[in-house]
C-alpha positions in Angstrom: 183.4 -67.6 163.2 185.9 -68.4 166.0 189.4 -66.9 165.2 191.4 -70.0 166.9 192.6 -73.2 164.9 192.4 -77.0 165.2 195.9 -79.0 165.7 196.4 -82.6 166.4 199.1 -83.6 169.2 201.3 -86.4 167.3 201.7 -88.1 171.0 198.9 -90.2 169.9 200.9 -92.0 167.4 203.7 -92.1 170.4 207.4 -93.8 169.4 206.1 -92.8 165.6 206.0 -89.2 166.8 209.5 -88.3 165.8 210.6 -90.9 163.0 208.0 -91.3 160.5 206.7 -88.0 160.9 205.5 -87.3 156.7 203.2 -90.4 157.1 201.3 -89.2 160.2 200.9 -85.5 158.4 199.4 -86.9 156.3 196.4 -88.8 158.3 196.2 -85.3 160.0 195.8 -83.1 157.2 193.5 -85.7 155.7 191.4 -85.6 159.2 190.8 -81.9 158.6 193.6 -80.4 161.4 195.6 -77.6 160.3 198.5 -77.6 162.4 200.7 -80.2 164.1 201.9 -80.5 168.1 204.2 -82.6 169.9 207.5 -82.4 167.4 210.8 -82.4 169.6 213.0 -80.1 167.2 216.6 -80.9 167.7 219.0 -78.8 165.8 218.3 -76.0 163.2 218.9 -78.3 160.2 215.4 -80.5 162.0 213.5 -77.4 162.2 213.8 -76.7 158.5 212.7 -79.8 157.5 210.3 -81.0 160.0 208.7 -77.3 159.1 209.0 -78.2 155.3 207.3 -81.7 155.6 204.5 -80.1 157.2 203.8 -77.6 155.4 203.7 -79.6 152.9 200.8 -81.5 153.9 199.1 -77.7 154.8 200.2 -77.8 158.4 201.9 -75.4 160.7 204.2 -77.0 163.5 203.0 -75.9 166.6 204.4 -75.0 169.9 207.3 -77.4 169.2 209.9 -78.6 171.4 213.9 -78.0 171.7 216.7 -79.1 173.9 216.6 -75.7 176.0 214.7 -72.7 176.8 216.6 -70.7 174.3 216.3 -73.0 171.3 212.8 -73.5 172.0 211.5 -69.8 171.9 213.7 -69.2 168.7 212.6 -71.7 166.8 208.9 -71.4 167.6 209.6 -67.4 166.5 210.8 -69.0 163.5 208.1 -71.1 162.9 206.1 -67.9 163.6 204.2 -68.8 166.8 203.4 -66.9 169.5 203.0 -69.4 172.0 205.8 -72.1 173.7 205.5 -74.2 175.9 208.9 -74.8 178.5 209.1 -77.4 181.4 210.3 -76.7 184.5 211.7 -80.0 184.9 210.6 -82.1 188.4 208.9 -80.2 191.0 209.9 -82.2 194.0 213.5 -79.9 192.7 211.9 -76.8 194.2 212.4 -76.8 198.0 212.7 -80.2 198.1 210.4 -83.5 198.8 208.6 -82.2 202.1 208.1 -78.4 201.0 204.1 -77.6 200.3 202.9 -77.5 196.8 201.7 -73.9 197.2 205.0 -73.2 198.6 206.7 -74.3 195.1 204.8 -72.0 193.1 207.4 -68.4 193.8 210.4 -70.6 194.0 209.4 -71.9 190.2 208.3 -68.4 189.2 212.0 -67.5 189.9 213.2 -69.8 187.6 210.8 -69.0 184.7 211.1 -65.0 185.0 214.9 -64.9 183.0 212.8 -67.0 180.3 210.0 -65.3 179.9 212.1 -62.1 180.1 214.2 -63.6 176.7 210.7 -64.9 175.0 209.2 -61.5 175.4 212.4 -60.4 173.1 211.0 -62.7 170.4 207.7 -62.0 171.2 206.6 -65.5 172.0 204.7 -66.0 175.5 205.0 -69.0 177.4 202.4 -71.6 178.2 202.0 -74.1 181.6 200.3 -77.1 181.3 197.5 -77.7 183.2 198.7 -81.3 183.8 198.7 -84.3 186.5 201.7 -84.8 188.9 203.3 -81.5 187.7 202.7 -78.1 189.4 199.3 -77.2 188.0 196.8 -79.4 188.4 193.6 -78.0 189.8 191.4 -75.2 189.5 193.1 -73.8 192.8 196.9 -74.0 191.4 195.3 -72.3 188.5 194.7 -69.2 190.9 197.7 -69.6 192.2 199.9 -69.5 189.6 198.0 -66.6 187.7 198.9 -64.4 191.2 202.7 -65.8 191.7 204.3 -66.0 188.0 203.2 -63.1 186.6 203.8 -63.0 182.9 203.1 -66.9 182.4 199.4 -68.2 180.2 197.9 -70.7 181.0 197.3 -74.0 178.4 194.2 -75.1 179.4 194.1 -79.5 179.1 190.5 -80.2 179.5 191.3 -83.8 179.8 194.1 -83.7 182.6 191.9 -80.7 184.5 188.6 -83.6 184.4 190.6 -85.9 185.7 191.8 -83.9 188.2 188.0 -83.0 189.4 188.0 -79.6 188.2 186.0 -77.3 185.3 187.5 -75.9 182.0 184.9 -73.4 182.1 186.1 -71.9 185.9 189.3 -71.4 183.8 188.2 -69.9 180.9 185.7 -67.4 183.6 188.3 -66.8 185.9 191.6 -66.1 184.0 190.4 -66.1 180.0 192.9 -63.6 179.6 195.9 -65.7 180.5 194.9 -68.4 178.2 197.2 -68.9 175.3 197.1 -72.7 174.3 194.6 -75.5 174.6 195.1 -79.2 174.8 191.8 -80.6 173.8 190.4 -84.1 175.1 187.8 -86.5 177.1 187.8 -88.1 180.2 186.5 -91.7 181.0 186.8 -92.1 184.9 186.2 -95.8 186.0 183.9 -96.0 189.2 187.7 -96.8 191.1 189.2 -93.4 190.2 190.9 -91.4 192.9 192.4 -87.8 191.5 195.1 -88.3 194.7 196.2 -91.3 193.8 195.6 -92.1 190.1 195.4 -95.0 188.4 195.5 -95.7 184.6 194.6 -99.2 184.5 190.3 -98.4 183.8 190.5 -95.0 183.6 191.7 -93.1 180.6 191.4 -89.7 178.7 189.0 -90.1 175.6 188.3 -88.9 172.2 186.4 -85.4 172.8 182.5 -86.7 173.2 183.4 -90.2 174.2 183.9 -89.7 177.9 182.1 -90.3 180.9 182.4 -86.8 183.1 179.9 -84.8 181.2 182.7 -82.8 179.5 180.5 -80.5 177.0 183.4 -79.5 174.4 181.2 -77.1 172.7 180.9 -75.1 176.0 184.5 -74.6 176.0 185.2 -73.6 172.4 182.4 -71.5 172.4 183.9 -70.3 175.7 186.5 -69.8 174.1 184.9 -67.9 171.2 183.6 -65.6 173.6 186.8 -64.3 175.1 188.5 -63.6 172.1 190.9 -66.4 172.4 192.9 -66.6 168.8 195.6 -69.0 168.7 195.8 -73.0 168.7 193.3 -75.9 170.1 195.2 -79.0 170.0 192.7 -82.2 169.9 195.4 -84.6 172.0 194.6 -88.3 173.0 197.4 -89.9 175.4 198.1 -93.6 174.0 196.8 -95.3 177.2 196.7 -98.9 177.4 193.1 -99.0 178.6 192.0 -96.8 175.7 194.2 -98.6 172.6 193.5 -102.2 173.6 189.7 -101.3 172.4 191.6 -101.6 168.9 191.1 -98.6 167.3 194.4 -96.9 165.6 195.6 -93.3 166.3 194.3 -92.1 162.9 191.1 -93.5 163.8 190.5 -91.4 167.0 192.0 -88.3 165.6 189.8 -88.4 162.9 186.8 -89.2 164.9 187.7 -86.2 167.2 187.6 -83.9 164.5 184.1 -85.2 163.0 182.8 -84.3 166.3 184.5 -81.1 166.2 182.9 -80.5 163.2 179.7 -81.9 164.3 179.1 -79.2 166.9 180.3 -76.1 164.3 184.0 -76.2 164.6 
């Protein structure tokens, strides 16, 4: 039995997310997920309640969001995670417009070493996202960021990494180790689709098992399995135009998501 648990990223349900939030626990404890991603948490009084509405529906927030660094690791101690999640804000902000990506990669590991100095006082490690148009994007800023920032996992988006052409699997190989949240999702890439220069209008992530890129999901979590990987998998769906004007409603694909999940043994 795999030690890791199944969340469901609330940025499906989008402008919902953060104002009719007991509704949409509901539909995800009802689809079988156990904890909750995506809540912006903003003051201590919001922690306590957002944390109380979900656990009332059997759900543990996770790696929730705060107004700065310092809010953001103590309240996901509070809500007794290990893991959060901190952005860096533009990159374009590190050496400027014309710098080299690679080149960005120490200047940003300056800026996260205070913070992941105060989160290891907590006891909470930080996560990147592996995500498109931010810092790590492909297999290779993967490597690179592993060997520049020491002291930073890795959250491994299987969606954003496909659509950037690259393999979940090289991750989980590679730098398993590192690995301390996942983002869980599908790729469809229309025949169009250009990693360089993306566009959204065909192409769109996709309900795990409903994409187009071969993604094999159970590779992964068994992957995952494998390493000894014990905290969160977050089944995520971005609410892309492409992908909701085929009609179906958040609920729908989360729960469809999870049947698959289930489907394969988790």
């Amino acid at each position: 039995m795999p030690n890791f648990r199944i969340a469901c990223h609330i940025y499906t349900w989008e402008d919902l997310s953060n104002n009719v939030v007991e509704p949409i626990f509901r539909q995800i404890a009802e689809a079988g997920y156990e904890g909750v991603e995506g809540l912006d948490i903003r003051n201590a009084e919001d922690l306590v309640e957002t944390a109380a509405a979900a656990r009332a529906w059997g759900l543990q927030v996770v790696n929730a969001k705060a107004r700065t660094p310092s809010q953001c690791i103590r309240y996901n101690a509070a809500l007794g995670n290990r893991v959060c999640e901190i952005w860096e804000g533009f990159i374009q902000d590190y050496g400027g417009e014309d710098l080299a990506h690679d080149d960005r990669f120490p200047l940003i590991g300056e800026f996260f070493a205070p913070i992941i100095a105060e989160a290891a006082r907590f006891r909470i490690q930080l996560t990147h996202h592996i995500h498109m148009g931010q810092l790590v994007v492909t297999n290779g800023h993967v490597d690179t960021m592993v060997r520049t920032i020491p002291g930073m996992g890795i959250m491994l988006d299987t969606g954003h990494l496909l659509a950037a052409g690259g393999d979940p699997m090289r991750v989980i190989r590679d730098h398993g180790e590192r690995i301390n949240h996942v983002h869980l999702k599908d790729f469809h890439q229309a025949p169009s689709w250009d990693p360089g220069k993306p566009d959204w209008t065909e192409s769109h992530f996709a309900p795990i098992g409903q994409g187009n890129v071969g993604f094999d999901a159970g590779a992964v979590l068994k992957g995952l399995e494998e390493i000894g990987y014990d905290d969160w998998v977050s089944v995520e769906l971005d609410p892309q135009k492409p992908l909701m004007a085929k009609g179906i409603r958040p609920a729908e694909f989360m729960r469809k998501s999870r049947e698959y999940l289930r489907s394969i043994g988790y």
